[in-house]
C-alpha positions in Angstrom: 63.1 -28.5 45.5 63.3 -25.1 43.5 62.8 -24.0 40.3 64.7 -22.0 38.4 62.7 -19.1 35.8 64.7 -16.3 34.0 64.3 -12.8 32.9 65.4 -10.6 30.7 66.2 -7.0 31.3 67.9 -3.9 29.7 71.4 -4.2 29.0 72.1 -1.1 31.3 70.0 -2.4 34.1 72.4 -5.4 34.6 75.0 -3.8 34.4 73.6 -1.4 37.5 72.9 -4.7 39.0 76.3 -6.0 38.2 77.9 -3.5 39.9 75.5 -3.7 42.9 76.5 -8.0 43.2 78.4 -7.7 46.1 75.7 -4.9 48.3 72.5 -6.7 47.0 71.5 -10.3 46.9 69.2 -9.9 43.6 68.1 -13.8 44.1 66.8 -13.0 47.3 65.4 -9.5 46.8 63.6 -11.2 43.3 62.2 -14.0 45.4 61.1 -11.5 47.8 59.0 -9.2 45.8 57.0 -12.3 44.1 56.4 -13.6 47.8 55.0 -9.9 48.3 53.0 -9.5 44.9 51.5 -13.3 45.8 50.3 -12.2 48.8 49.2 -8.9 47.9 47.1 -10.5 44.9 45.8 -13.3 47.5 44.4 -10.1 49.8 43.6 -8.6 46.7 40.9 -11.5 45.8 39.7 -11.9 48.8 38.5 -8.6 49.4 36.7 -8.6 46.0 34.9 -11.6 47.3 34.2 -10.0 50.4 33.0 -6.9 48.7 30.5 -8.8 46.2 29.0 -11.1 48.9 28.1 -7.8 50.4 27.0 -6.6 47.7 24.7 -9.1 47.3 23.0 -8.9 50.3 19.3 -8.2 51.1 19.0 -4.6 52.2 17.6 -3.6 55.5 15.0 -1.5 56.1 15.8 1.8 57.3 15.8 2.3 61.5 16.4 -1.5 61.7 19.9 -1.5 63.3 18.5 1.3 65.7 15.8 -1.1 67.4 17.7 -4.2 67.4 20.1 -1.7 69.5 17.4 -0.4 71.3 16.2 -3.7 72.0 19.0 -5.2 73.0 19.6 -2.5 75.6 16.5 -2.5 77.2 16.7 -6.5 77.6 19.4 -5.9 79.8 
């Protein structure tokens, strides 16, 4: 099932699109771009999420990463 929204726009702009009707499927291109902008906002959120869990996580003391690499290494 669909739903059907509406928009308005400047006067000139349909008439640009008017005369674009038969070279452009506007339905299609509209339903498009929202399908993009979701998904872009989705990504969008996420990453903030991602960023602020980081954020909050305990710091490591410096030279840390080096041993556990050096370790890890020599186990082998």
């Amino acid at each position: 099932m669909k739903s059907v929204i509406s928009i308005r726009v400047p006067q000139e702009l349909k008439r640009e699109m008017d005369r674009l009707r038969g070279e452009i499927n506007w339905s299609e291109e509209i339903r498009e771009f929202i399908r993009r902008k979701i998904q872009e906002y989705k990504k969008k959120k996420v990453l903030e999420e991602v960023l602020s869990y980081i954020q909050g996580l305990p710091q490591v003391p410096r030279g840390t990463v080096r041993e556990l690499v050096r370790e890890d290494r020599d186990s082998h």
